[in-house]
N, C-alpha and C positions, 0 to 999 in steps of 0.2 A: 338710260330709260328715264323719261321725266316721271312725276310724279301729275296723280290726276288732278287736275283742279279741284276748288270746293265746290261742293252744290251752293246755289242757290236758294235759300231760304225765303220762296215764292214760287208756289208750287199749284198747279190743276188737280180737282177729282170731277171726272167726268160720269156719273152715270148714265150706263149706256141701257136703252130701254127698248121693249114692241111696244106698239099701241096698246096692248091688254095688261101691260105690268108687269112684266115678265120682266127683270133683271138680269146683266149679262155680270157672273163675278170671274174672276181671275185667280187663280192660286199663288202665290208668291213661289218661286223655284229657291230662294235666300232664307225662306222661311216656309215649309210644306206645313199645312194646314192652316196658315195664315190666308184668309181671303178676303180681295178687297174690288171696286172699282178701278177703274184707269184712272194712274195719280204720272205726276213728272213735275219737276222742277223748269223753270226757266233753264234756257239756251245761257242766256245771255241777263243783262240786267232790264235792257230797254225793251223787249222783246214783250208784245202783248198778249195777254193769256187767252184771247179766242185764240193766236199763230199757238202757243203752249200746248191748246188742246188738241188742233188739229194735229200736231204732230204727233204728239204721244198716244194719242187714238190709232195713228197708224202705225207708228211704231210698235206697241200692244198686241194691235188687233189687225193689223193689215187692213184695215177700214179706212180709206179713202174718204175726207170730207171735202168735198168740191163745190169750186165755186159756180152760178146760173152761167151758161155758156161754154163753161168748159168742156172740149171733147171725151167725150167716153173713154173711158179704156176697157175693152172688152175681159181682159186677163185680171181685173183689179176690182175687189168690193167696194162700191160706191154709193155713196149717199151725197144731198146735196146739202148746203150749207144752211138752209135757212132750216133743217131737220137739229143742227145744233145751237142751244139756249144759251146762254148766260144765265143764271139764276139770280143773278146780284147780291149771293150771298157770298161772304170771307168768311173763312176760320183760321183763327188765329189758335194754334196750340201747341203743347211742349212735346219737343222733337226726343222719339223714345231716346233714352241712353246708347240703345245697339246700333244704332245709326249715328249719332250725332260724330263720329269719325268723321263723315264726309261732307261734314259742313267746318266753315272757318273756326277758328279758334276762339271761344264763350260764345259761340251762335247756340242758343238752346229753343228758339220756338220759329216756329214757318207761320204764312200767309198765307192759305191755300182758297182761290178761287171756285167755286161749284158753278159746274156745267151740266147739261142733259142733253144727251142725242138720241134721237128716237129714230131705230132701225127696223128692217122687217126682220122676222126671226130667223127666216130662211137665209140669211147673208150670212158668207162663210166667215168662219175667224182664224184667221190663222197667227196664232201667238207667238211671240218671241221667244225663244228658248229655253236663252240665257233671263229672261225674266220669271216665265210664268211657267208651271209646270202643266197646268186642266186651266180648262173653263168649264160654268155651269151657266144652265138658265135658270131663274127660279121665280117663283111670285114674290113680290115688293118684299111683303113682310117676311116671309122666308130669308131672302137677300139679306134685306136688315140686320136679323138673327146673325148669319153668318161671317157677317164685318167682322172685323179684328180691331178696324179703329175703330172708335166713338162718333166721330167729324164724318166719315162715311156712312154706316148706320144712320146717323141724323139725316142726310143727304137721302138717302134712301126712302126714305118715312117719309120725305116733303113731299118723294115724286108725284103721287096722286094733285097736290095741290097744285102745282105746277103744270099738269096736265088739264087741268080745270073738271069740270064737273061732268064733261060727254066722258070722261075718262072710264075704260071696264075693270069693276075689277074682280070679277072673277078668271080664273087661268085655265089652261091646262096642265095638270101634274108637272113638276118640278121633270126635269130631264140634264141629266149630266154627260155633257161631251166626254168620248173616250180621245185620251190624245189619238193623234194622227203621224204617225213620222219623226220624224227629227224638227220638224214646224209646228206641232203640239196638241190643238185639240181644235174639232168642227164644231 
Protein backbone atom coordinates (compact mmCIF):
# COMPACT_ATOMS: atom_id res chain seq x y z
CA UNK A 1 0.00 0.00 0.00
CA UNK A 2 1.53 3.36 -0.93
CA UNK A 3 1.39 6.06 1.08
CA UNK A 4 -0.97 9.29 0.33
CA UNK A 5 0.81 11.98 -1.24
CA UNK A 6 1.25 15.58 0.38
CA UNK A 7 -1.52 18.08 0.07
CA UNK A 8 -0.90 20.92 -1.43
CA UNK A 9 -0.27 23.97 0.21
CA UNK A 10 -2.91 26.06 -2.30
CA UNK A 11 -5.98 25.54 -1.23
CA UNK A 12 -10.05 27.19 -2.18
CA UNK A 13 -12.89 28.48 0.36
CA UNK A 14 -15.67 28.93 -1.55
CA UNK A 15 -18.61 30.51 0.05
CA UNK A 16 -21.57 29.19 -1.00
CA UNK A 17 -24.45 31.72 -0.70
CA UNK A 18 -28.80 32.58 -1.69
CA UNK A 19 -29.33 35.96 -2.90
CA UNK A 20 -30.77 37.02 0.77
CA UNK A 21 -27.37 35.84 2.79
CA UNK A 22 -28.18 32.87 3.74
CA UNK A 23 -24.84 30.90 4.05
CA UNK A 24 -24.46 27.29 3.27
CA UNK A 25 -21.75 25.76 6.46
CA UNK A 26 -20.59 22.23 6.53
CA UNK A 27 -19.68 20.41 9.61
CA UNK A 28 -16.25 18.72 9.63
CA UNK A 29 -16.90 14.64 9.97
CA UNK A 30 -12.59 14.82 11.25
CA UNK A 31 -13.64 17.34 13.62
CA UNK A 32 -17.57 17.42 14.89
CA UNK A 33 -18.47 20.79 15.79
CA UNK A 34 -15.74 22.31 13.70
CA UNK A 35 -17.79 24.33 10.85
CA UNK A 36 -16.62 25.73 7.94
CA UNK A 37 -17.35 26.71 4.07
CA UNK A 38 -16.16 24.52 1.01
CA UNK A 39 -12.16 24.51 1.37
CA UNK A 40 -9.79 21.85 -0.82
CA UNK A 41 -6.39 21.93 -1.86
CA UNK A 42 -5.11 21.84 -5.47
CA UNK A 43 -5.23 18.33 -7.44
CA UNK A 44 -2.15 19.05 -8.77
CA UNK A 45 0.36 22.13 -8.69
CA UNK A 46 -0.64 23.60 -12.20
CA UNK A 47 -4.19 23.14 -11.73
CA UNK A 48 -6.19 26.68 -11.49
CA UNK A 49 -8.29 27.53 -8.60
CA UNK A 50 -11.72 28.48 -10.46
CA UNK A 51 -10.96 24.06 -11.85
CA UNK A 52 -10.15 23.84 -7.51
CA UNK A 53 -13.39 25.32 -6.78
CA UNK A 54 -15.50 23.68 -9.16
CA UNK A 55 -14.47 20.55 -7.98
CA UNK A 56 -14.51 20.67 -4.56
CA UNK A 57 -18.01 22.21 -4.61
CA UNK A 58 -19.00 19.09 -6.08
CA UNK A 59 -17.32 16.99 -4.38
CA UNK A 60 -18.71 18.76 -0.95
CA UNK A 61 -21.93 19.47 -1.97
CA UNK A 62 -22.90 17.48 -5.08
CA UNK A 63 -23.28 20.94 -6.77
CA UNK A 64 -22.48 20.87 -10.20
CA UNK A 65 -20.89 24.24 -11.53
CA UNK A 66 -21.37 24.25 -15.28
CA UNK A 67 -20.35 25.76 -18.00
CA UNK A 68 -23.16 28.17 -20.73
CA UNK A 69 -24.08 25.39 -23.10
CA UNK A 70 -23.58 22.51 -21.31
CA UNK A 71 -26.42 19.95 -21.35
CA UNK A 72 -28.52 19.59 -18.19
CA UNK A 73 -28.41 16.70 -16.24
CA UNK A 74 -31.69 16.23 -14.94
CA UNK A 75 -30.35 13.72 -11.83
CA UNK A 76 -27.48 16.45 -10.81
CA UNK A 77 -27.68 20.07 -8.77
CA UNK A 78 -26.78 22.49 -11.15
CA UNK A 79 -25.88 25.92 -11.22
CA UNK A 80 -24.14 27.77 -13.86
CA UNK A 81 -20.59 29.17 -13.98
CA UNK A 82 -20.92 32.75 -14.17
CA UNK A 83 -23.20 32.25 -10.43
CA UNK A 84 -19.38 31.55 -9.38
CA UNK A 85 -16.94 34.70 -8.29
CA UNK A 86 -13.48 34.89 -7.84
CA UNK A 87 -13.10 37.39 -5.17
CA UNK A 88 -9.46 38.12 -5.79
CA UNK A 89 -8.77 37.85 -2.39
CA UNK A 90 -5.58 35.08 -1.00
CA UNK A 91 -5.08 34.25 2.57
CA UNK A 92 -2.13 33.22 3.29
CA UNK A 93 -2.10 31.53 6.92
CA UNK A 94 -0.49 29.05 9.38
CA UNK A 95 -1.65 25.57 8.74
CA UNK A 96 -3.18 24.39 12.24
CA UNK A 97 -0.63 21.68 13.90
CA UNK A 98 -3.43 18.71 13.67
CA UNK A 99 -3.26 18.80 10.11
CA UNK A 100 0.12 19.91 9.00
CA UNK A 101 0.88 15.72 8.77
CA UNK A 102 -0.43 15.91 5.30
CA UNK A 103 1.54 18.48 4.01
CA UNK A 104 5.37 17.97 3.09
CA UNK A 105 7.89 18.27 5.36
CA UNK A 106 8.41 22.27 7.30
CA UNK A 107 5.23 23.21 4.87
CA UNK A 108 3.54 25.27 7.93
CA UNK A 109 1.28 28.02 5.94
CA UNK A 110 -1.23 27.59 2.66
CA UNK A 111 -2.47 30.01 0.04
CA UNK A 112 -5.89 29.75 -0.01
CA UNK A 113 -7.99 31.43 -2.85
CA UNK A 114 -11.79 33.05 -1.92
CA UNK A 115 -14.63 32.27 -4.09
CA UNK A 116 -18.52 33.00 -3.94
CA UNK A 117 -21.28 31.02 -5.56
CA UNK A 118 -24.59 32.08 -5.30
CA UNK A 119 -27.24 29.21 -5.29
CA UNK A 120 -30.99 29.07 -4.91
CA UNK A 121 -31.79 27.72 -1.35
CA UNK A 122 -33.83 25.12 -2.67
CA UNK A 123 -30.93 23.13 -4.35
CA UNK A 124 -30.32 19.96 -2.83
CA UNK A 125 -26.93 19.20 -0.90
CA UNK A 126 -25.86 16.28 -0.82
CA UNK A 127 -22.44 16.01 1.33
CA UNK A 128 -19.74 13.70 1.26
CA UNK A 129 -19.54 11.58 4.10
CA UNK A 130 -16.40 10.68 4.79
CA UNK A 131 -16.01 14.63 4.92
CA UNK A 132 -18.71 16.38 6.42
CA UNK A 133 -21.15 15.05 8.95
CA UNK A 134 -24.58 18.20 8.65
CA UNK A 135 -24.92 21.09 6.82
CA UNK A 136 -26.69 24.36 7.90
CA UNK A 137 -28.26 27.47 6.31
CA UNK A 138 -27.70 30.47 8.26
CA UNK A 139 -27.71 34.44 7.91
CA UNK A 140 -24.20 35.93 6.91
CA UNK A 141 -23.43 36.91 10.27
CA UNK A 142 -24.56 34.00 12.03
CA UNK A 143 -22.37 31.83 9.52
CA UNK A 144 -19.49 34.14 10.33
CA UNK A 145 -20.02 33.39 14.13
CA UNK A 146 -19.86 29.80 13.39
CA UNK A 147 -16.49 29.50 11.45
CA UNK A 148 -13.71 27.76 13.20
CA UNK A 149 -11.26 29.47 10.88
CA UNK A 150 -10.59 33.06 11.04
CA UNK A 151 -9.77 33.30 7.01
CA UNK A 152 -13.34 31.82 6.65
CA UNK A 153 -15.21 34.06 9.10
CA UNK A 154 -13.38 36.99 7.36
CA UNK A 155 -14.77 35.48 3.97
CA UNK A 156 -17.95 35.44 5.21
CA UNK A 157 -18.28 39.13 6.50
CA UNK A 158 -17.19 40.31 2.90
CA UNK A 159 -20.13 38.62 1.40
CA UNK A 160 -22.56 41.56 1.48
CA UNK A 161 -19.70 43.64 -0.21
CA UNK A 162 -19.22 41.49 -2.82
CA UNK A 163 -22.77 41.20 -3.43
CA UNK A 164 -22.92 44.88 -3.79
CA UNK A 165 -25.53 47.16 -2.44
CA UNK A 166 -29.14 45.41 -4.17
CA UNK A 167 -27.95 42.83 -1.78
CA UNK A 168 -30.95 41.82 1.24
CA UNK A 169 -30.04 41.39 4.14
CA UNK A 170 -32.56 40.49 6.00
CA UNK A 171 -33.38 36.34 6.21
CA UNK A 172 -35.33 33.88 7.08
CA UNK A 173 -34.62 32.17 10.56
CA UNK A 174 -31.50 30.09 10.49
CA UNK A 175 -32.70 26.26 9.57
CA UNK A 176 -30.43 23.23 10.06
CA UNK A 177 -30.40 20.31 7.66
CA UNK A 178 -31.20 16.95 9.35
CA UNK A 179 -28.66 14.45 7.75
CA UNK A 180 -30.23 12.30 5.19
CA UNK A 181 -28.93 8.61 4.69
CA UNK A 182 -25.58 7.58 4.29
CA UNK A 183 -25.06 10.86 1.85
CA UNK A 184 -25.72 13.32 4.77
CA UNK A 185 -27.79 16.24 5.04
CA UNK A 186 -30.58 18.40 2.53
Amino acid sequence: MSARPYKIPESVLVVIHTADLQVLLLERADRPGFWQSVTGSKDHPDEPPLLTARREVEEETGIRVVDAGAPPDPAAAEVPLTQLRDWGLQNVYEIYPVWRHRYGPGVTHNTESVFGLQVPRELPIRLAPREHLRCVWLPWREAADRCFSPSNAEAVLQLPRFLGAAAVVTAPPNTEAPPRGEEGAA
